[in-house]
N, C-alpha and C positions, 0 to 999 in steps of 0.2 A: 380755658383749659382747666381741668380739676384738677385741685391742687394735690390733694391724695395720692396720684401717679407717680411712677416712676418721673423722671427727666432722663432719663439715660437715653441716646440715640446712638445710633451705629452708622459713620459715614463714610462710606466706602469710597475711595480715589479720595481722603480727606485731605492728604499731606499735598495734592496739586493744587494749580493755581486759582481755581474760583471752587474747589472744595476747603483749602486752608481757609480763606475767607470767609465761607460760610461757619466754619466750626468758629474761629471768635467772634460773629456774629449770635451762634447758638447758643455759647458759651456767655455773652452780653445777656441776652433775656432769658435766662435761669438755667436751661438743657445742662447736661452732663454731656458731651459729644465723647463716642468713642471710636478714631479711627480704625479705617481696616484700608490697609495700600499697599501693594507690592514692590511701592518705592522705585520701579522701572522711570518713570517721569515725575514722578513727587520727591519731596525735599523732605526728610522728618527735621530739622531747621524748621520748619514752617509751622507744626505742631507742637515745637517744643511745651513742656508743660502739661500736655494733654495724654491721654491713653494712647498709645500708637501701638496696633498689632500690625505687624509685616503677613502678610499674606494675600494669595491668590483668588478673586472671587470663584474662579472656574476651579477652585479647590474646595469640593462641598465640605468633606472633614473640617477644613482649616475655618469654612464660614460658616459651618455649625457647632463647632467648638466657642468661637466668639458670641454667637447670639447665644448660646448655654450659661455662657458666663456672666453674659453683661448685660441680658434679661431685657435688651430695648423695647421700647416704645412705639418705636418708627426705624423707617432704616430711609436715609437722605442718600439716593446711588450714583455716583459721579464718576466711579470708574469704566472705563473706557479708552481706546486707542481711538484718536480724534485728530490724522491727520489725513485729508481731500487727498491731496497726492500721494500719499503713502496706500491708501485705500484704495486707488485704481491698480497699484503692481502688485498687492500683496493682500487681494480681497479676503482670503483664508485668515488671516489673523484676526481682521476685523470682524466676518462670524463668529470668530469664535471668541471672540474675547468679551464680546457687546452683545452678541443673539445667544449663544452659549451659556457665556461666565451671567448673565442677568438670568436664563432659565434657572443655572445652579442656585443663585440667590436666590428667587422664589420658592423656589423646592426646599428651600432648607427653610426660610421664614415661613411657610406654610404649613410644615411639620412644626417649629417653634412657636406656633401660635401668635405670631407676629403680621399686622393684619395694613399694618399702612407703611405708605412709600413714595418718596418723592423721588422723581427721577430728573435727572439731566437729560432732556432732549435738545432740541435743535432747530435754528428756523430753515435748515437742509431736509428739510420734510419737505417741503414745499418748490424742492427744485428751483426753475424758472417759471414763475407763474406771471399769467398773462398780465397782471395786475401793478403795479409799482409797491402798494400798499398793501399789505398782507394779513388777512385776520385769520384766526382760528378757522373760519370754514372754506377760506380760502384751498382749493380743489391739493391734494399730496401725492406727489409726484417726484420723487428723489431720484438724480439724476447719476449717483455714483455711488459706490460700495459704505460708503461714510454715514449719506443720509439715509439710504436704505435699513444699515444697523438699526438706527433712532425711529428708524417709524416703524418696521417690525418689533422694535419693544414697548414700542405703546401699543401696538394692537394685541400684542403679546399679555400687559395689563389689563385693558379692555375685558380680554377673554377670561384672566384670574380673578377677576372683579365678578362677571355674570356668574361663571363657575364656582370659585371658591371666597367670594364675598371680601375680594382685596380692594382696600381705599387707593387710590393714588392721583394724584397730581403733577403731570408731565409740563416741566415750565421750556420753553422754546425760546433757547437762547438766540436775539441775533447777535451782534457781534461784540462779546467779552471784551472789555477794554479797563485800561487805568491800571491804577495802584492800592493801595489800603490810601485812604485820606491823611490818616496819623503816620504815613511810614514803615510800617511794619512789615508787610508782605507786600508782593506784586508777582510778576512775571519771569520764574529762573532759569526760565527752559532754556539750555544754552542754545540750540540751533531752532530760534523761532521760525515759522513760516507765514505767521500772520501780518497786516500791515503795519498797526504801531510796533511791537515788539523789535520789531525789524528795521524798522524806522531809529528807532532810536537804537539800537545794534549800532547803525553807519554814525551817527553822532556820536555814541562813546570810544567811535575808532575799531568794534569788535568784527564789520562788513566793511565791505569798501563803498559802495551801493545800493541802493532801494531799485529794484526792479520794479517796475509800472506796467501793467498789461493792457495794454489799451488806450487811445490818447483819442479815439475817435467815435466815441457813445454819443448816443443823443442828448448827453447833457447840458450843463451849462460849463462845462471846459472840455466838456469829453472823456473825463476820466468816470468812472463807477461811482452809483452813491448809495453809502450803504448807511444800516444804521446802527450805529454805537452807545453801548450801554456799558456801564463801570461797573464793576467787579463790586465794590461795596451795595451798589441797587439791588444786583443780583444776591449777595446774601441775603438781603432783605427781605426780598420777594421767598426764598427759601425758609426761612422763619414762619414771613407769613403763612405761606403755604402748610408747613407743619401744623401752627397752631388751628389753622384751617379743619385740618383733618381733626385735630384731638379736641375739638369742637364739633364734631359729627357732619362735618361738608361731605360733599358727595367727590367719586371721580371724576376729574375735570382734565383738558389740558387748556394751556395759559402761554400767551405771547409773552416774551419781555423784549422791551424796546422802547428807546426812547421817542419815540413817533417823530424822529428829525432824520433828515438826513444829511451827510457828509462824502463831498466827493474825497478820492484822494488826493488831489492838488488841494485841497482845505486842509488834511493832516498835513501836508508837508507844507503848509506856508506857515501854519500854527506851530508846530514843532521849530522851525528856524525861527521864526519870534522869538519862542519862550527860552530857548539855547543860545541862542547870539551866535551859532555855528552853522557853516554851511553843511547842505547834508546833498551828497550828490546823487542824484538819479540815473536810472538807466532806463528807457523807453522802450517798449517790447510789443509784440502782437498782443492779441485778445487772445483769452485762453479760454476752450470750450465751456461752456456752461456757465459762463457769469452774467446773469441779467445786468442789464443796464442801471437798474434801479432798484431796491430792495428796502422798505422801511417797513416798522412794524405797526400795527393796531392793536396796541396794547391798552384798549380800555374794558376789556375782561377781565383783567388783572389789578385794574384798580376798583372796579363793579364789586370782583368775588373778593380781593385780597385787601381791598383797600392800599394798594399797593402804588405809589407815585414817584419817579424816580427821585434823585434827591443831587444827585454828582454828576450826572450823564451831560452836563453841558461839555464842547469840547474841549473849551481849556482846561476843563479840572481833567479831563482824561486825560489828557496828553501832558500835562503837569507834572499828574502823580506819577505817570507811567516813566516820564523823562526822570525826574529827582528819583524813583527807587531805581532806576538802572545807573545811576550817575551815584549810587550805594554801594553799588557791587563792584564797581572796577575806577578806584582811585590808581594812579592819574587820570586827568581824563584830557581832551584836550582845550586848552586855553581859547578861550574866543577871542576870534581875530582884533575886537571891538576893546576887549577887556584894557581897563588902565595899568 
């Protein structure tokens, strides 16, 4: 990177849960991060310390007043409404918030002379594909309002790139997991939908139950296997990605994943290990659209980014994930085991 530059970046959705992460990650190797959230699912708790502007992407004013001011480098884009279920009853929000509010950001970073962009995508690009393994060219095919969002906005980049000579880097989350390593941040959304999150919900006593959707896949228990990657990788890979560009890389998109996978009866016998708590389940049908299998091929991300995960094994997920939720809500309950 030349050192000459700015460091200042603008990171929109910064105050959430794998945006906080990313910012003291960017914050570790030199950057300036300047959040931009509208604090609806973000915590500013999470940014403490940092620039935090409260505002709307889909509010071009309010997101070109901030690139006015704060003259970034890059803009690292992570806001989004990013829930599966929520995006099948209430498809209009998610246009507008994720196809919408990223055109407004481009159109103002475009008039601001602001020429690179890392975005938050999704491995919901890719639907159900025939494949277990999934690589970058693997065929994109998004099955509901959610993944549709994320792949209309890379092809949206795509087209700013040939057009108006935007860099970006689309990194394709599979499945966000963990906590900070050190403590600091994790997961505060109070009503999660995701599997760990949720999981450890019913062990701090906040759910009564873990619902399971399916007991009957062609796995090796019959439960879904997906693949999980920690929150701290994913800063990483964001970093790198940055430095990537301001290094003159070209547009890319990029898998992250930890190339393993993990059925659900493996979080929930790992989580009652490391808890010493029973955590009860509920058994449920399958729910349309979840392959059976889903891992990533993420050796284009360690090819371009040099990028290798470093936490993604499952006990550190589900570790960090269990001890920062066992942060938020003292008492908790006593293991039945405990002396």
């Amino acid at each position: 990177m030349n050192s000459h530059l700015s460091r200042t970046v603008l990171v929109t959705g910064g105050a959430g849960y794998i945006g906080s992460h990313t910012v003291k990650a960017l914050a570790a190797a030199g950057f300036e991060p300047v959040i931009f959230d509208d604090l609806s699912t973000g915590h500013a708790a999470n940014v403490d310390g940092f620039t935090l502007i409260q505002g709307d992407i889909c509010d071009r004013e309010a997101v070109r007043a901030a690139l006015a001011e704060h003259k970034p480098i890059a803009v690292l884009h992570f806001a989004a409404k990013i829930a599966v279920g929520e995006s099948l009853v209430s498809p209009s929000e998610y246009y507008y918030t994720n196809v919408f509010g990223t055109w407004c950001l481009l159109e103002e970073m475009r008039a601001g002379g602001v020429n690179k962009l890392i975005f938050s995508s999704s491995a919901s690009v890719y639907g159900m594909p025939d494949v277990s393994v999934a690589s970058e060219d693997t065929p994109k095919n998004p099955i509901h309002p959610y993944g549709r969002t994320k792949w209309m906005t890379e092809q949206m980049l795509a087209d700013y790139g040939h057009a108006y000579g935007l860099k970006s880097v689309s990194l394709r989350f599979f499945n966000a997991a963990g906590a900070a390593v050190d403590g600091t941040l994790g997961n505060r959304n109070p009503a999660p939908t995701n599997l760990i999150p949720v999981a450890v919900d019913v062990l701090a006593g906040a759910q009564e139950q873990l619902k399971i959707f399916g007991v009957d896949y062609p796995t090796p228990d019959g439960t879904c296997v997906r693949d999980y990657v920690h929150v701290d990788d994913l800063a990483d890979a964001h970093v790198r990605a940055l430095t990537y560009l301001m290094d003159g890389g070209d547009t890319t998109a990029l898998n992250l994943g930890s190339h393993e996978g993990h059925s659900v009866k493996d979080i929930v016998q790992m989580l009652k290990g490391l808890s010493g708590l029973p955590l009860s389940v509920q058994y449920a049908e399958r729910r349309p659209g979840d392959p059976a299998t889903l891992v990533a091929d993420a050796r284009r991300a360690k090819d371009i980014l040099g990028w290798v995960p470093q936490h993604s094994d499952l006990r550190t997920i589900c570790q960090t994930a269990w001890n920062f939720r066992k942060s938020l809500v003292p008492p908790l309950p006593t293991p039945p085991n405990a002396v």
